[in-house]
N, C-alpha and C positions, 0 to 999 in steps of 0.2 A: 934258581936263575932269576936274576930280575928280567922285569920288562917294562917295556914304555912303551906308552900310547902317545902319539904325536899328533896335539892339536892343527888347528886348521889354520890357525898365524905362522905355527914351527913349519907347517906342510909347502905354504907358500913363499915363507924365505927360501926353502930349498928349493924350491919350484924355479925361482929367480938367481939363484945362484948367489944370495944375497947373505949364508950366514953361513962360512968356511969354518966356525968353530962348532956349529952344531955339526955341519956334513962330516967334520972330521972324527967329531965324537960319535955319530954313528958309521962310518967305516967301522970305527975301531970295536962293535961291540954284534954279538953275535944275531945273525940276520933274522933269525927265529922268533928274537926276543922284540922285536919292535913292530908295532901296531899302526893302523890308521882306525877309528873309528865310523862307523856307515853314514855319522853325521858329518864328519870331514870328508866321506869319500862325496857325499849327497851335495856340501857346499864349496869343493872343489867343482864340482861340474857346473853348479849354475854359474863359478864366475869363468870357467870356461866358456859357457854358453853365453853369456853377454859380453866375452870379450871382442877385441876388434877382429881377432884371428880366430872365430869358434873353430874351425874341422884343426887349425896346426893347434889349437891349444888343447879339445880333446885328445887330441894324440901322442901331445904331450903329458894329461891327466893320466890318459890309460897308463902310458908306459910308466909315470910315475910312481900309484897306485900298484902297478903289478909287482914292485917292490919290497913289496909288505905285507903280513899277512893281515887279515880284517879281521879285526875285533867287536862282534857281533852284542850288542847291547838289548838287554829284555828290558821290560816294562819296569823292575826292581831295580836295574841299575839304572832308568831315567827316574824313579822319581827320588831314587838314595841322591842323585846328583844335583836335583831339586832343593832339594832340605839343604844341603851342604852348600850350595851357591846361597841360600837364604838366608842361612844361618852366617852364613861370608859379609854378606853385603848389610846385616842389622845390626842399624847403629848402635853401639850400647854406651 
């Protein structure tokens, strides 16, 4: 089965209601299989927490979040992701 982890930009277009072709692409694909990371769940909440609306936009966060299973990252997958963002952004 595939699966997708859904960054923190993908989390907040749908958060907004702002990208009908993502939302639609995941209805359509099995609910099991798609992720929020504890980094996205950690940077959803601060821009919760500094929005103009913190207590409706946590509640908004929760209920969004509760949508997804969490995909839980160790120390090996922050620094593999390290290397690979490094290895991304060096000019060659």
């Amino acid at each position: 089965m595939t699966t997708y982890l859904l960054d923190t930009d993908i989390a907040i277009e749908l958060l907004r209601g702002r990208n009908v072709h993502v939302a639609e692409q995941l209805a359509s694909r099995n609910r099991h299989a798609v992720f929020l990371s504890t980094v996205t769940v950690a940077e959803l909440m601060f821009g919760a927490l500094r929005s103009r609306k913190p207590q409706e936009s946590i509640g908004l966060w929760r209920q969004f979040c509760s949508a997804f299973y969490l995909a839980k990252l160790d120390q090996d997958a922050g620094e593999r992701s390290g290397a690979i963002r490094a290895d991304l952004e060096n000019p060659r």
